[in-house]
Backbone as ProteinMPNN parsed JSONL, in Angstrom:
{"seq_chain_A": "XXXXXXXXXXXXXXXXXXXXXXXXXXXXXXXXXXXXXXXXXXXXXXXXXXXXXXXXXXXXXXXXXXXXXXXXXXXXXXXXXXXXXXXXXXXXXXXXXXXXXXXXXXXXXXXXXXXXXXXXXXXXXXXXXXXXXXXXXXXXXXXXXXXXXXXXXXXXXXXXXXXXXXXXXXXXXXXXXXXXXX", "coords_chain_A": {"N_chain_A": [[9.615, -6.747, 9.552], [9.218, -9.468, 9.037], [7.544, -10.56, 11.261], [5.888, -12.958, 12.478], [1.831, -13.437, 13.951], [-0.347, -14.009, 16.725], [-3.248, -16.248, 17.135], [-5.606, -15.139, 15.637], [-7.377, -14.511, 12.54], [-5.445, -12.964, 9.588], [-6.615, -10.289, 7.561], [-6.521, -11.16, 4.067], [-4.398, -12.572, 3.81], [-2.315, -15.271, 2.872], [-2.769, -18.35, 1.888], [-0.808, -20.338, 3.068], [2.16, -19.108, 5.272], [5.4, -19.13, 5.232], [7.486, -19.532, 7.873], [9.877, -20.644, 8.259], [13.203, -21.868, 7.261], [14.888, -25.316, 6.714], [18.041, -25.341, 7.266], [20.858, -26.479, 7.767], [22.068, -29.556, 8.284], [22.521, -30.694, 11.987], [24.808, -32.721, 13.737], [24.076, -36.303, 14.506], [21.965, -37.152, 15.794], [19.504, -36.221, 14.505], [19.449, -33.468, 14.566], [18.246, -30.135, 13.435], [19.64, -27.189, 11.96], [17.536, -24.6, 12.276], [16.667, -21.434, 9.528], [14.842, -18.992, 10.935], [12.531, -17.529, 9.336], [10.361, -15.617, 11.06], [9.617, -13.336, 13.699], [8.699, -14.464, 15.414], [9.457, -16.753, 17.969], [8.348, -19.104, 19.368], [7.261, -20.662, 17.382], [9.232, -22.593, 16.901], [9.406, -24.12, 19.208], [9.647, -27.143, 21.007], [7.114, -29.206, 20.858], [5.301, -27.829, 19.183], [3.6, -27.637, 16.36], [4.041, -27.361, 12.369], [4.019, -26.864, 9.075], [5.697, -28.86, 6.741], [7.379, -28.325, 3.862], [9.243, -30.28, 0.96], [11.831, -29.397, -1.367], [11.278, -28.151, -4.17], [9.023, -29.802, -4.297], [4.858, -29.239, -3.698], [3.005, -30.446, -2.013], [2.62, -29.963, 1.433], [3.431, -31.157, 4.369], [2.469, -32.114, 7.639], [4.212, -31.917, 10.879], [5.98, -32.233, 13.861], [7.735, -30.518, 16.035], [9.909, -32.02, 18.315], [11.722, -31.156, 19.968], [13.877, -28.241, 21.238], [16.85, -26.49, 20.925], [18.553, -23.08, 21.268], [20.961, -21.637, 19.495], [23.73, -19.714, 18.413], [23.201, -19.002, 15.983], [21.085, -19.688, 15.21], [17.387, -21.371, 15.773], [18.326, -25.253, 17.046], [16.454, -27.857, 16.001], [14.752, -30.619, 16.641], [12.591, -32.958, 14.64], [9.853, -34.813, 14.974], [10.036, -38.374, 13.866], [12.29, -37.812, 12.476], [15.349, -39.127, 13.356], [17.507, -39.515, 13.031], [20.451, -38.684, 11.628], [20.642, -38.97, 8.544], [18.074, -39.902, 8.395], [16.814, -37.137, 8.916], [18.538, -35.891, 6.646], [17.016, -35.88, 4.476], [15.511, -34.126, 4.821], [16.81, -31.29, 4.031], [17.041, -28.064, 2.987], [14.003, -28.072, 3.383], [11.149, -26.134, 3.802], [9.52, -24.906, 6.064], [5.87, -23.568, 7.289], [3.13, -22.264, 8.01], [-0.347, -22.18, 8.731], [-2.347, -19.793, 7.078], [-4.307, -18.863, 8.328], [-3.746, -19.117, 10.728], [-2.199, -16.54, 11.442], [-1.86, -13.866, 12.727], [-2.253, -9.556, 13.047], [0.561, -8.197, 13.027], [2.846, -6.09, 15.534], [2.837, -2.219, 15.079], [4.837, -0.956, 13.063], [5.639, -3.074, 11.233], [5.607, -5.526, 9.066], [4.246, -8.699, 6.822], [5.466, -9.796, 4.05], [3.014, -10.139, 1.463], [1.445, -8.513, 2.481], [2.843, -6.188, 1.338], [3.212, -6.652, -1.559], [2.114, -5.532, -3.98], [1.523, -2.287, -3.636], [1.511, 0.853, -4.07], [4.691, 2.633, -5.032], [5.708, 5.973, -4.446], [7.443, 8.653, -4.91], [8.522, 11.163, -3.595], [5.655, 12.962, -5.565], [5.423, 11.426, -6.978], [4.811, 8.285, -8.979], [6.508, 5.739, -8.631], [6.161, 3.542, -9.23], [5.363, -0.052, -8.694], [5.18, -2.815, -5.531], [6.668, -5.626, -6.959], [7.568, -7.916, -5.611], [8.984, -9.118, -2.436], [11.855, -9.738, -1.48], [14.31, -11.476, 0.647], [17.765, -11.442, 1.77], [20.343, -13.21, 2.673], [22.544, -12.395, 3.261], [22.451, -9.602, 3.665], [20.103, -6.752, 4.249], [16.396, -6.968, 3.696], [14.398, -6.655, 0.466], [12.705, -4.591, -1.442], [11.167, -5.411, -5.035], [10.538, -3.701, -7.601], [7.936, -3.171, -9.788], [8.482, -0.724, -12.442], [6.325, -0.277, -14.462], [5.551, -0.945, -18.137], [7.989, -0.164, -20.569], [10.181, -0.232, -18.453], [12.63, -1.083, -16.975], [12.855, -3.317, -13.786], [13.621, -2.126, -10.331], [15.311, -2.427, -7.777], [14.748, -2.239, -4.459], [16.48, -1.075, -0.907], [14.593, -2.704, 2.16], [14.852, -0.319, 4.236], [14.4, 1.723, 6.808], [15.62, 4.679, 6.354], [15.296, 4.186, 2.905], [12.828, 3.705, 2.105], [10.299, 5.318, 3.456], [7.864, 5.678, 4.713], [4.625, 3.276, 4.935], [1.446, 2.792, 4.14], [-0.491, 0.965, 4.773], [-3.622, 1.259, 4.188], [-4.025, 3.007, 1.961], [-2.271, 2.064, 0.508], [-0.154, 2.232, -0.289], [3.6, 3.315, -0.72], [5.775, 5.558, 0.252], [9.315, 6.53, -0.855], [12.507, 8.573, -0.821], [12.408, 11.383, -2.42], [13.955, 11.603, -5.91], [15.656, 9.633, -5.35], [15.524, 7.522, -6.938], [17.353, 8.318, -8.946]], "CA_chain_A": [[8.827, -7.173, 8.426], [8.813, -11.404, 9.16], [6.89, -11.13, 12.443], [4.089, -13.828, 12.932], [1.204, -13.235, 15.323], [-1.085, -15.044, 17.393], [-4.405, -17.045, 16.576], [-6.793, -14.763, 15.166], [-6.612, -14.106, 11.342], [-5.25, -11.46, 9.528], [-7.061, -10.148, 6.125], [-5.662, -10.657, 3.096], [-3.535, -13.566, 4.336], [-1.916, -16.015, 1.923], [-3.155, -20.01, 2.545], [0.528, -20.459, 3.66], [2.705, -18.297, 5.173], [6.427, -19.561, 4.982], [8.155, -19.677, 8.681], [11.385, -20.834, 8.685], [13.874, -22.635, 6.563], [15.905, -26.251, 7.198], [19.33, -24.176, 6.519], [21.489, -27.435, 7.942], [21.79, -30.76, 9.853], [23.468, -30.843, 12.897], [25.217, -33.697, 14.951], [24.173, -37.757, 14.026], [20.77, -37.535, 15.794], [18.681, -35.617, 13.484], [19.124, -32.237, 14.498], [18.498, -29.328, 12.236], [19.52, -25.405, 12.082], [16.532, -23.603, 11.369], [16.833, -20.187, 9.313], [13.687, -18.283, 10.899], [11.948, -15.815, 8.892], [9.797, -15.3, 11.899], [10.181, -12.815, 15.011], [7.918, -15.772, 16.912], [10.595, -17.779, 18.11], [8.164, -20.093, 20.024], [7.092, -21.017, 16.269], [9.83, -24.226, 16.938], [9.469, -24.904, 20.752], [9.163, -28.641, 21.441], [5.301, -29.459, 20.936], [5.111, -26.901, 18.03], [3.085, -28.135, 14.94], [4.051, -26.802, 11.408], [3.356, -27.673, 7.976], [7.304, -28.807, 5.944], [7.651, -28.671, 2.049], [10.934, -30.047, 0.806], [12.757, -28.951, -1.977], [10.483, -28.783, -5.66], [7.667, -30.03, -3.981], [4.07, -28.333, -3.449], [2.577, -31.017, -0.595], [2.916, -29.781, 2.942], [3.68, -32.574, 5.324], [2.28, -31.878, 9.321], [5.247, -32.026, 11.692], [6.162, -31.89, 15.751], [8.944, -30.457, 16.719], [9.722, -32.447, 19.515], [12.968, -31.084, 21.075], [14.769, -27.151, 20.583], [17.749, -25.451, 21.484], [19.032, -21.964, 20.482], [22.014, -21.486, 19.169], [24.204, -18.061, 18.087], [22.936, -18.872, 14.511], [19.485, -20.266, 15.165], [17.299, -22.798, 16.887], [18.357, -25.864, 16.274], [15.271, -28.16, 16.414], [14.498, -31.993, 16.261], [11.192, -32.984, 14.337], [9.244, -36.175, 15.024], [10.184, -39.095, 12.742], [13.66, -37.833, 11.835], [15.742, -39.392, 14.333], [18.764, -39.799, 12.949], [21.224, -37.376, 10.516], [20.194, -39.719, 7.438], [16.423, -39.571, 7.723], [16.782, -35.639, 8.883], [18.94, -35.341, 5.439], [15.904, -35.747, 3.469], [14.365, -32.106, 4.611], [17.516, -30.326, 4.06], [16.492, -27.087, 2.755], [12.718, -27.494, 3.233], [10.206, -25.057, 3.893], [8.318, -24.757, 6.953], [4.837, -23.355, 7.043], [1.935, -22.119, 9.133], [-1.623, -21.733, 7.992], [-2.421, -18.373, 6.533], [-5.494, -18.603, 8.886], [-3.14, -18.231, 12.343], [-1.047, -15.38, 11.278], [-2.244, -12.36, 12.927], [-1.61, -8.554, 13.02], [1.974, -7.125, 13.839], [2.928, -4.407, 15.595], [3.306, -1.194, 14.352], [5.842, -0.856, 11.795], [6.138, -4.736, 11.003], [4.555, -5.884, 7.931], [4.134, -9.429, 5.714], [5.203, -9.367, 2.679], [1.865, -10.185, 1.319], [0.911, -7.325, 2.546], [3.389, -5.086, 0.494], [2.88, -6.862, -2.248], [1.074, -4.667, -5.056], [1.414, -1.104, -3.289], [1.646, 1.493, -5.25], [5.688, 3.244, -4.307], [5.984, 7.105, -4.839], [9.376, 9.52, -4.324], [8.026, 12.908, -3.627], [4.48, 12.986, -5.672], [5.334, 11.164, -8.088], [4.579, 7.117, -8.681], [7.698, 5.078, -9.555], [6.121, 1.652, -9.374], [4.638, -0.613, -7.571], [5.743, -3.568, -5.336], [5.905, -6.947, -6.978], [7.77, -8.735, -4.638], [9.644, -8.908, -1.523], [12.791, -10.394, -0.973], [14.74, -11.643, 1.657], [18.745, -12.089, 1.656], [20.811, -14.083, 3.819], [24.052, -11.441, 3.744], [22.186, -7.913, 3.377], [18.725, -5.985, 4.395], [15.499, -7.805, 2.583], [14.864, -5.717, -0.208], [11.584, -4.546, -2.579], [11.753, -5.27, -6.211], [9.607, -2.587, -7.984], [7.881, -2.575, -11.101], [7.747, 0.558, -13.084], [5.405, -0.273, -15.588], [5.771, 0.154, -19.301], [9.391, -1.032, -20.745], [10.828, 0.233, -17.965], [13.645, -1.783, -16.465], [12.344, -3.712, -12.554], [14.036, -1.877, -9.726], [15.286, -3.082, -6.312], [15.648, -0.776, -3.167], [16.54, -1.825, 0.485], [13.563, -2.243, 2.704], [15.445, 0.228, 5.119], [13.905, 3.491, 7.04], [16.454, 5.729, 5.082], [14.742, 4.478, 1.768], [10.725, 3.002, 2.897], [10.465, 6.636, 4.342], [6.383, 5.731, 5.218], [3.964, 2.037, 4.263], [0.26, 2.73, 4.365], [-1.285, -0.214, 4.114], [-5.304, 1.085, 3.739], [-4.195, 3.305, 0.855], [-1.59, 1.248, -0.426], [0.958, 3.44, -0.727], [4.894, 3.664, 0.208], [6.754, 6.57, -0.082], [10.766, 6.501, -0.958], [12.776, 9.867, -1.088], [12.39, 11.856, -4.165], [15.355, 11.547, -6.229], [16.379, 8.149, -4.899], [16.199, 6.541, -8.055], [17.817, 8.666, -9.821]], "C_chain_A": [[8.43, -8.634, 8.544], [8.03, -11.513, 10.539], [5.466, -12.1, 11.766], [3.556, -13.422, 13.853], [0.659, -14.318, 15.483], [-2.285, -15.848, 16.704], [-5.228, -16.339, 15.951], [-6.258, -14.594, 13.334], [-6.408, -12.474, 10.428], [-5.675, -11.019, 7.644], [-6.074, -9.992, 5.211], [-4.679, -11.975, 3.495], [-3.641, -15.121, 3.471], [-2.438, -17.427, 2.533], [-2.131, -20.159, 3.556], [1.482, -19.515, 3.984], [4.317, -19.394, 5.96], [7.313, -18.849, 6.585], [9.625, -19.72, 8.916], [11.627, -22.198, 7.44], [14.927, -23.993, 6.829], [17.065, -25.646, 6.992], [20.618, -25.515, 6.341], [21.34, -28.454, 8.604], [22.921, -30.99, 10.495], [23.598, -31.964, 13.838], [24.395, -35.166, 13.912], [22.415, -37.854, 14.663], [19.696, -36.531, 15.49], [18.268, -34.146, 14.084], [19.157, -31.415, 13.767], [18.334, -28.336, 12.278], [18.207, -25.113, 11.166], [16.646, -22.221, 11.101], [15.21, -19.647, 9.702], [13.309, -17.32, 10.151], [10.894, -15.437, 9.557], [9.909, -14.451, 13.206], [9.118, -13.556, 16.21], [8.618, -16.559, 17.314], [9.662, -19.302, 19.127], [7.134, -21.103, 18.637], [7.679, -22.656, 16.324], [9.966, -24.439, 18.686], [9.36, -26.189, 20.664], [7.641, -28.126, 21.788], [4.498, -28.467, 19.988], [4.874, -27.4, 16.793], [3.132, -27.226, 13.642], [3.643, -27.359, 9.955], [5.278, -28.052, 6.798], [7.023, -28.946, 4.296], [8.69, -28.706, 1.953], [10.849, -29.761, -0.877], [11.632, -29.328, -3.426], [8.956, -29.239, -5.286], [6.432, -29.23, -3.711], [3.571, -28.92, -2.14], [3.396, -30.802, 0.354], [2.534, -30.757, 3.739], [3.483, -32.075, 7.217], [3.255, -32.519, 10.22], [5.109, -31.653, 12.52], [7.101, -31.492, 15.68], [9.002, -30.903, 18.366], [11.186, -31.96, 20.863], [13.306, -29.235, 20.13], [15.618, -26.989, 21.359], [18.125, -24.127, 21.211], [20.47, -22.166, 20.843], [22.306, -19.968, 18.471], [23.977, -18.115, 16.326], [21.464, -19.78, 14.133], [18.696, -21.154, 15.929], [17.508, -23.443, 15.779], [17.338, -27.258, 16.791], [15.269, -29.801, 16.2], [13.024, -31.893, 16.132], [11.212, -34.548, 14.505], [9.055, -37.169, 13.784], [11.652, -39.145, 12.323], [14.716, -37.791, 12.893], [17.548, -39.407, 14.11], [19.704, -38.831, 11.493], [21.04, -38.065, 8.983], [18.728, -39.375, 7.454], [16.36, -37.447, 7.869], [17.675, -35.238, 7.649], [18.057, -35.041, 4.416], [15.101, -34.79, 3.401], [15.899, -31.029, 5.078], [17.464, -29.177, 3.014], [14.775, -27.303, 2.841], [12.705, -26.445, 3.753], [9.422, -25.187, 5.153], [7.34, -23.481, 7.244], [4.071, -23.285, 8.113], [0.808, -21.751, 8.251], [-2.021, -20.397, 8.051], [-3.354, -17.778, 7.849], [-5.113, -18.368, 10.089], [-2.255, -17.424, 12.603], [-2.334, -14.327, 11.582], [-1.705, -10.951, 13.003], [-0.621, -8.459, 13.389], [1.944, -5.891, 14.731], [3.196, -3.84, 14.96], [4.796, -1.49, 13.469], [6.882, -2.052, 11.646], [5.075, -5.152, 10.104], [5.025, -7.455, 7.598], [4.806, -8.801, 4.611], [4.093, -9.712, 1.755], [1.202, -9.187, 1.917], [1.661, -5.866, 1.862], [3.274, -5.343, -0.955], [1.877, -6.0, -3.171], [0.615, -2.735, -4.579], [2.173, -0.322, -4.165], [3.128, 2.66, -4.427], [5.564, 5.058, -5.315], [7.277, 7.891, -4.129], [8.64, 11.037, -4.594], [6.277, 12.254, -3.983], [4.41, 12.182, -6.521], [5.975, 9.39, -8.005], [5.688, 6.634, -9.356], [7.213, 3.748, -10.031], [5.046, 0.99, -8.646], [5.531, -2.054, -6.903], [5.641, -4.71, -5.969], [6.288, -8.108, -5.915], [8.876, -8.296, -3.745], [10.722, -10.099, -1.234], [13.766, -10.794, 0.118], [16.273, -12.193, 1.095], [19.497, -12.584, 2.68], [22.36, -12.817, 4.541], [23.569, -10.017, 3.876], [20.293, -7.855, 4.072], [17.523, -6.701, 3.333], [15.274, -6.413, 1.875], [13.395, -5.698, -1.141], [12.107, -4.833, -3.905], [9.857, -4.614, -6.566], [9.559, -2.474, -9.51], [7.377, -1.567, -11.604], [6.843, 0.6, -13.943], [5.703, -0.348, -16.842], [6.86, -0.923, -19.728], [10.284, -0.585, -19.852], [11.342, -0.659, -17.142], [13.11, -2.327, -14.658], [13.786, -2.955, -11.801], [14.183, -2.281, -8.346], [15.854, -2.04, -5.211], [15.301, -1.766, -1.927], [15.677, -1.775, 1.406], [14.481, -1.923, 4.539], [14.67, 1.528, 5.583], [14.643, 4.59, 6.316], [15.74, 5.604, 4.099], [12.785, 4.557, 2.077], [10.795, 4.495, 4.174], [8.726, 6.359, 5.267], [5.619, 4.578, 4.311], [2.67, 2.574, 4.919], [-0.582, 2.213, 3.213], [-2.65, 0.047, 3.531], [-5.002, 2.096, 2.362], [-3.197, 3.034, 0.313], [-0.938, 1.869, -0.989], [2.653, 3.429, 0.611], [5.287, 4.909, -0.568], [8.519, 6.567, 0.452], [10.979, 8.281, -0.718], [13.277, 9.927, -2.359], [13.592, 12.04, -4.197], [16.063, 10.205, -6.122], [16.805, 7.399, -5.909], [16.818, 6.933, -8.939], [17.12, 10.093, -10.467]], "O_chain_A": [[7.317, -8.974, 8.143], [7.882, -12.665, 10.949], [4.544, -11.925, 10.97], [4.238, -12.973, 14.774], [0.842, -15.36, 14.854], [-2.102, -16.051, 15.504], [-5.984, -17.152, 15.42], [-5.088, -14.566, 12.952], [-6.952, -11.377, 10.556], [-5.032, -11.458, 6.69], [-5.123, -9.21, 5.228], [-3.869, -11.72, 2.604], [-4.612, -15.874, 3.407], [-2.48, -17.509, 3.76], [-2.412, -20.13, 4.754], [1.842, -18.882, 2.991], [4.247, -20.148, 6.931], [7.762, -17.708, 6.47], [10.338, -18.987, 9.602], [10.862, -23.029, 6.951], [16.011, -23.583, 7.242], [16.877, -25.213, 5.856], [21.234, -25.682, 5.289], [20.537, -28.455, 9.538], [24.001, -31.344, 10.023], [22.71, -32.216, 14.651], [24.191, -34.997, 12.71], [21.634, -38.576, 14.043], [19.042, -36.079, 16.43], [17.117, -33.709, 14.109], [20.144, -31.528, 13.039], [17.201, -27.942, 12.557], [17.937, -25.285, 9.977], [16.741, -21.507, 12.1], [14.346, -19.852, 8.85], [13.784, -16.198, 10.323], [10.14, -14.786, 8.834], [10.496, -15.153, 14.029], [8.881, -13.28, 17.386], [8.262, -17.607, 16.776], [10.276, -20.309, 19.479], [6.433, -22.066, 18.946], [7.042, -23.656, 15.993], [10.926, -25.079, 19.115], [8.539, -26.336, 19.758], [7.158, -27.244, 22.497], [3.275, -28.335, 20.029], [5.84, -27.634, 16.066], [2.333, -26.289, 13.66], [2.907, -28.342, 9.877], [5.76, -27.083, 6.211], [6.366, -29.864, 3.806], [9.444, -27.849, 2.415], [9.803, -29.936, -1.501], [11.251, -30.468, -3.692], [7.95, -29.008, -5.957], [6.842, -28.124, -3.358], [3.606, -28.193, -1.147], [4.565, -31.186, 0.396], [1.377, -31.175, 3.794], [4.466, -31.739, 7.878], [3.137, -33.738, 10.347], [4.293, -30.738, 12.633], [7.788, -32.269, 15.017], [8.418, -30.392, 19.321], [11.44, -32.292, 22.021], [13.094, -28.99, 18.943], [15.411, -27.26, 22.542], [17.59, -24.149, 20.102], [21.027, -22.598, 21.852], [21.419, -19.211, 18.079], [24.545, -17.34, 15.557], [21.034, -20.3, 13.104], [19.292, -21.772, 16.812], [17.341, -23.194, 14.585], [17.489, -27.659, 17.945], [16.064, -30.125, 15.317], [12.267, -31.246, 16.856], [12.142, -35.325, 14.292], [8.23, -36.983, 12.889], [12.209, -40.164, 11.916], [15.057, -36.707, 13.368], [18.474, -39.324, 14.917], [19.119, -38.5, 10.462], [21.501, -37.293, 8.142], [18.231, -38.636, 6.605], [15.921, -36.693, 7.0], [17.618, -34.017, 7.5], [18.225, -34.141, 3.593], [14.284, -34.477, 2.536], [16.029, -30.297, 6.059], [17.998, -29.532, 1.963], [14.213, -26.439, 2.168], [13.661, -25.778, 4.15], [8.389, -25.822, 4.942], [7.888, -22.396, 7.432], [4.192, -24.043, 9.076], [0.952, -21.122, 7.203], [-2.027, -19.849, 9.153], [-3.248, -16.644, 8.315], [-5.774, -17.58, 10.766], [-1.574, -17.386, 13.628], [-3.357, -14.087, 10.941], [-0.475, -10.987, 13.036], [-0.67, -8.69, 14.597], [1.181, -4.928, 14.645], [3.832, -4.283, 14.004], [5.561, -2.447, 13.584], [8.1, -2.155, 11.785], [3.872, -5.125, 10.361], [6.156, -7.708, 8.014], [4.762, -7.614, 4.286], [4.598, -9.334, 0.698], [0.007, -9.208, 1.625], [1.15, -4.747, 1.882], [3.229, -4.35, -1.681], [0.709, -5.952, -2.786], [-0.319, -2.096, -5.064], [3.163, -0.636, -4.826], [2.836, 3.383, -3.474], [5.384, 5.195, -6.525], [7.85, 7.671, -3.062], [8.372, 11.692, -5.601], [5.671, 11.473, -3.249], [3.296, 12.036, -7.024], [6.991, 9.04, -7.405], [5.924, 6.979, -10.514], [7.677, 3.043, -10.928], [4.052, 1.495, -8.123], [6.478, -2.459, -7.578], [4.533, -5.214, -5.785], [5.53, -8.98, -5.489], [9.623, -7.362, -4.04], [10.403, -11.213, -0.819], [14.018, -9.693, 0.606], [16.321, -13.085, 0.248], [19.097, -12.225, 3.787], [22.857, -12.582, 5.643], [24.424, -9.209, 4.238], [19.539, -8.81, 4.253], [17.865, -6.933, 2.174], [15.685, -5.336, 2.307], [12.985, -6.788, -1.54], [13.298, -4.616, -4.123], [8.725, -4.848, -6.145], [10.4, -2.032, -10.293], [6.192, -1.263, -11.473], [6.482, 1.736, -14.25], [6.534, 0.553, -16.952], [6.82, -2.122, -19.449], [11.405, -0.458, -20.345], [10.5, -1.183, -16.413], [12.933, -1.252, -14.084], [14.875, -3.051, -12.367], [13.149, -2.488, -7.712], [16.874, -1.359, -5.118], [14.483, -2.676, -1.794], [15.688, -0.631, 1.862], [14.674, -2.668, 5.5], [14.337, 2.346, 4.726], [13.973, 5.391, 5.662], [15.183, 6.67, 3.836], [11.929, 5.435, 2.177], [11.215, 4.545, 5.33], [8.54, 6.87, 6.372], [5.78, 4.663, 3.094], [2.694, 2.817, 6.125], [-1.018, 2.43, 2.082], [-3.031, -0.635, 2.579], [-5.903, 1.951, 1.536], [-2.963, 3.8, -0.621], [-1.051, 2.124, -2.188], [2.814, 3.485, 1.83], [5.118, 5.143, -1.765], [8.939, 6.59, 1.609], [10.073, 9.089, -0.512], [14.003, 9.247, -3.084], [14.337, 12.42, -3.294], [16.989, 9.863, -6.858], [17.868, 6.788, -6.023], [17.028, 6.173, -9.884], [17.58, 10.595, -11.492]]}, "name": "protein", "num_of_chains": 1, "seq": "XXXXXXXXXXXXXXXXXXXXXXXXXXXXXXXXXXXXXXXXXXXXXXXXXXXXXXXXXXXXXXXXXXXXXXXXXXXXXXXXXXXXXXXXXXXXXXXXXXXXXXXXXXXXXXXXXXXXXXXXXXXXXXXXXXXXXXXXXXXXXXXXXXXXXXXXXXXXXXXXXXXXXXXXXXXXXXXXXXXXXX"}
């Protein structure tokens, strides 16, 4: 579901699409674990330009990453300017960012969430909801939250093949298995 693609653009595609997260800072000269929500991993290579928002803020700030490594819990990346574990404290939890306009298609059965966004979910024939948003957790499976309409209570199911039985995007339609919710 978090893949980025290459240069061309992909319809429907948000201004910003949200990359990867500062998660921590590591070591005294301004290195910092990045949480990817990307399956582009050359997203933070050294010589890799992104866009950072920290914490509350809406302005996106143009950044280098000028150095990476991987590590068994992420790359961990140095950006240009933040040289030292004091100035790299100041984007601990930002946001890093790519322009909506160089996100291209996925493969097969790899979506945006901006692209699940507002599909209409059915269980058998029958419409439970629709998506409003897509979540992502750090300990579990990212997960739909689904509104039924009406006064009817928002529902969250695991975006897992067991439940997300089929996503078609041109008629905007997922299908769960009937019964699922009950």
């Amino acid at each position: 579901m978090d893949a980025d693609g290459g240069e061309t653009s992909l319809k429907g595609a948000p201004d910003w699409v949200l990359v990867g997260m500062v998660k921590r800072i590591h070591g005294r000269e301004g290195e910092m674990l990045i949480m990817p929500l990307t399956d582009r991993s050359d997203r933070f290579e050294a010589g890799a330009e992104l866009y950072l928002a920290r914490k509350r803020r809406q302005e996106r700030l143009p950044v280098r990453i000028i150095a990476m490594r991987r590590s068994d819990r992420g790359p961990l990346v140095r950006i240009e300017g933040y040289d030292s574990q004091e100035k790299a404290q100041e984007l601990f939890g930002a946001s890093l960012f790519v322009p909506g306009a160089e996100v291209a298609p996925v493969g097969e059965d790899a979506f945006f969430a901006f692209q699940l966004e507002g599909l209409e979910v059915y269980a058998g024939g029958e419409r439970v909801g629709s998506v409003s948003a897509v979540h992502e957790s750090r300990k579990a499976n990212p997960y739909l939250e689904i509104d039924p309409g009406g006064d009817s209570e928002t529902v969250y199911i695991p975006f897992v093949r067991q439940v997300v039985l089929s996503i078609d995007l041109e008629a905007g339609r997922i299908e769960i298995p009937e019964g699922f919710l009950g």
